[in-house]
C-alpha positions, 0 to 999 in steps of 0.5 A, spaced: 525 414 386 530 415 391 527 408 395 525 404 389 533 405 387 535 403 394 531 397 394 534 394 388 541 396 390 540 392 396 536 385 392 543 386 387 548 386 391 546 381 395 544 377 389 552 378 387 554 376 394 559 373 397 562 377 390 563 385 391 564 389 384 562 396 383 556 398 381 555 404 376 548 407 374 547 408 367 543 413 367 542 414 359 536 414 358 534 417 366 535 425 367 539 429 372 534 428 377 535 420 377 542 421 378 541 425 384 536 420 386 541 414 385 546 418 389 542 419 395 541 412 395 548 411 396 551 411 388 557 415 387 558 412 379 554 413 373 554 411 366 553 415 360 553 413 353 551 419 349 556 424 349 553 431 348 547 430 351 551 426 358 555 433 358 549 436 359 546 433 364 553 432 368 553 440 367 546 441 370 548 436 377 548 440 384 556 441 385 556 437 391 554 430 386 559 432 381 564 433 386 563 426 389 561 422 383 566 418 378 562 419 371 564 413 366 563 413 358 560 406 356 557 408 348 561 408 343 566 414 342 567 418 335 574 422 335 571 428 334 568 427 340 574 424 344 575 432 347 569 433 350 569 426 353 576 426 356 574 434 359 568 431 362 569 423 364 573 420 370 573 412 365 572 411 358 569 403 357 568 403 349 575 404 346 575 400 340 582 402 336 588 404 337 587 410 333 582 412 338 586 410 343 591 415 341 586 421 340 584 420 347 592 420 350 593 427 345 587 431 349 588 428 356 596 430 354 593 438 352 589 438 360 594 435 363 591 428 365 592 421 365 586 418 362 583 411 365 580 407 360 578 400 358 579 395 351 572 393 348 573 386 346 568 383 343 569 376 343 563 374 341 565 377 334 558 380 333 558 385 327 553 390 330 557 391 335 564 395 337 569 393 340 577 389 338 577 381 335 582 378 340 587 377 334 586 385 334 587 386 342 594 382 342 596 386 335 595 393 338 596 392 346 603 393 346 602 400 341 596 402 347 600 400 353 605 405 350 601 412 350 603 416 355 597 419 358 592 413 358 592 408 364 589 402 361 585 399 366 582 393 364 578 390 358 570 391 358 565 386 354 558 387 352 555 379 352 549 378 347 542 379 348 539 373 350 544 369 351 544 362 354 547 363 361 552 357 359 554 362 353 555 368 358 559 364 362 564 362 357 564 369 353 565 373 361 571 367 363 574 368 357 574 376 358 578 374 365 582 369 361 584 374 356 586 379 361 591 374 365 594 373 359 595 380 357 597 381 364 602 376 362 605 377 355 605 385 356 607 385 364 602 389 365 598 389 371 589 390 370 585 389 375 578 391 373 574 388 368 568 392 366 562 385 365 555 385 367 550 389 365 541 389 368 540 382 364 547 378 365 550 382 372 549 375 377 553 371 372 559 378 369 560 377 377 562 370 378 566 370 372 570 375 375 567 382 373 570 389 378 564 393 375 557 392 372 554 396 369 546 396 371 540 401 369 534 399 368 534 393 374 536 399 378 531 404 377 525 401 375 520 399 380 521 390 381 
C-alpha cells in the first residue's frame, strides 16, 4: 500500500502544481496500518471523522507516528463529544455553531489548550448537510473570535457531489471571498482554507484552498 499511496501523492501534487496546499489523508474508512503507510510515504496529517472509533485507532499508532503527525477532526461534532475530540485532535473542521464553538473553548480551557479549529460554511445552502449560512457566520463571528482558548484558523467548505466544475468554482471562490471579508470587517487574520476533497481537489486548489482533504484518491489503486 506504502507504494500505491506514494504514487498517487506524487500524480496529486503535480496536478495542483504550481499551487502548494497541504494534504491530509482521510483515513475514516482505512485502519491503523493505512495510516502508517500513508506515513512512511511521507504523510504527516490525516482526518478522521468518527470520533470513538478515530480515537481508538490514534491510540493504537507506534509513538514515533502520533508524535510526528498532526490528527484533524473533518465529521460533524456533537457536544458530548466535544472532550474527547479536543483531548485528541490538533484541528477541528466542522464547527458549525456558536454553541459548539464555545464548548470546544471550555474543554480546551480545563487542558489548558488553545484549540485550532475552522468554521463550516455551507453556501451551497444543502439541507443534508452541516455547516453556517453565510447570514449565520456574519451573525456569530465576532461572539466566536471572542472565546478565549480557540484560534479560528479559517473557514472549510464541503462542495456538493457532482457538481459542475463552474459551480465548484463559484462555491470555493466564494469561501475566499467570505474569508477576505471577515478578515476585513472583524481585523482578523485566517490564512488557511480547508476546501478540496478526492473528486473536486484540483479545482479547491486554484481557488485558493491551503488543505485538501483526500482519501480514496490517495489510497486506492488508479
Amino acid at each position: 500500500m506504502q507504494d500505491t499511496i506514494k504514487q498517487n501523492l506524487i500524480q496529486i501534487q503535480e496536478e495542483i502544481a504550481p499551487y502548494n496546499p497541504n494534504i491530509i489523508a482521510v483515513t475514516k474508512y482505512f485502519d491503523g496500518n493505512a495510516i502508517i503507510s500513508a506515513y512512511n510515504a511521507g504523510i504527516r496529517d490525516f482526518a478522521e471523522s468518527r470520533a470513538v472509533e478515530a480515537i481508538e485507532k490514534i491510540n493504537s499508532l507506534p509513538d514515533e507516528v502520533k508524535q510526528n503527525s498532526h490528527f484533524h477532526f473533518i465529521g460533524h461534532l456533537q457536544t458530548n463529544k466535544v472532550k474527547k475530540v479536543v483531548a485528541h485532535f490538533d484541528f477541528i473542521h466542522s464547527v458549525d455553531s456558536l454553541k459548539l464553538a464555545q464548548c470546544i473553548s471550555e474543554e480546551a480551557e480545563k487542558i489548558n489548550k488553545v484549540q485550532n479549529i475552522f468554521l463550516q460554511l455551507n453556501n451551497a445552502n444543502e439541507e443534508q448537510k452541516f455547516g453556517f449560512s453565510k447570514a449565520e457566520l456574519f451573525a456569530n463571528f465576532a461572539d466566536i473570535i471572542r472565546l478565549s482558548h480557540i484560534k479560528v484558523l479559517g473557514l472549510m467548505n464541503m462542495a456538493p457531489i457532482n457538481a459542475e466544475e463552474k459551480v465548484l468554482e463559484t462555491l470555493f471562490s466564494d469561501v475566499q471571498s467570505t474569508q477576505d471579508t471577515l478578515n476585513k470587517d472583524f481585523h482578523c487574520n485566517m490564512q488557511e482554507l480547508s476546501m478540496g476533497m478526492s473528486q473536486d481537489y484540483k479545482i479547491a486548489a486554484r481557488c485558493g484552498s491551503t488543505m485538501l482533504r483526500i482519501g480514496r484518491k490517495l489510497f486506492n489503486k488508479i
